[in-house]
N, C-alpha and C positions, 0 to 999 in steps of 0.2 A: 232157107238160105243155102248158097251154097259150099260147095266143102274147102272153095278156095275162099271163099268172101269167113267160112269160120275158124281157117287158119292165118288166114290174115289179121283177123279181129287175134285172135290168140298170139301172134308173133305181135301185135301192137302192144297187147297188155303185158306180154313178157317184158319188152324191151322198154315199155315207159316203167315195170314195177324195176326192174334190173338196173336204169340209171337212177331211179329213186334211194335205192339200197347202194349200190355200186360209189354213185359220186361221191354225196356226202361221205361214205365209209373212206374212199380215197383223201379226200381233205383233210378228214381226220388223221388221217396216219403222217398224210405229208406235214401237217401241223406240227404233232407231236414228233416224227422227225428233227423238225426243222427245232424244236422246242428242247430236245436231247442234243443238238448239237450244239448248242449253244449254253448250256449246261457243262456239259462237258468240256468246251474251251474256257468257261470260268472258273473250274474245277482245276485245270489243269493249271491256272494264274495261281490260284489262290497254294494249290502242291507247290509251285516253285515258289511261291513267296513264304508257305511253310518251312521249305528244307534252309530256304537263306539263312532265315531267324534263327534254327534250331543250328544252322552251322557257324552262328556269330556265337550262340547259348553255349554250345558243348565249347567251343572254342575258348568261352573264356569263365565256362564254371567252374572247369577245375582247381584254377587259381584262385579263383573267388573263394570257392568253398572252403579250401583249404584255409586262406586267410580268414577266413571266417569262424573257422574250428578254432585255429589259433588265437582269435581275436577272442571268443567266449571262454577259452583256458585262461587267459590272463585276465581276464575280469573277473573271472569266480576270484581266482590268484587274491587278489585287490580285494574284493566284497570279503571275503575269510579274513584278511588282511585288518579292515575298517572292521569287521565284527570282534576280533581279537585284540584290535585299541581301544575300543570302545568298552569292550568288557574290564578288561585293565583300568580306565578311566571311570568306570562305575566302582570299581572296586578302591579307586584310591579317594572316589569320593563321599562315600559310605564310611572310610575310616575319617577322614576331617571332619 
């Protein structure tokens, strides 16, 4: 053979193993590209629809909370209260 007919042969086999590896590898990247950006704009939805919630949350826990402190202080209040008549009413019914 000659030396142009086996660099020829050799720049073929290069260049068909080269889009063998090359293409697919390219698809791939572009895929997963295109797969990370679209990701990332869902991500980016779902951060603004986080901070909204957490800015209606903080907005109105404190109030919450607070009334809510208060609201289980007077109930104990009450519950102490019902155990304390209730003990008095065992006791006046233990004497009859």
């Amino acid at each position: 053979m000659d030396k142009t007919k086996i660099g020829d042969w050799v720049w073929k086999g290069f260049t068909v193993l080269l889009s063998v590896i090359v293409v697919p590898c390219f698809v791939w990247v572009w895929e997963a590209e295109s797969r990370l950006g679209s990701l990332e704009h869902e991500i980016s939805d779902v951060d603004e629809n986080v901070k909204k919630v957490l800015s209606v949350l903080e907005g109105d826990s404190g109030n919450d909370l607070s009334d809510i402190k208060v609201d289980l202080e007077l109930m104990k209040r009450d519950i102490q209260k019902i155990n304390s008549d209730l003990r008095a009413i065992r006791k006046n019914y233990k004497r009859k």
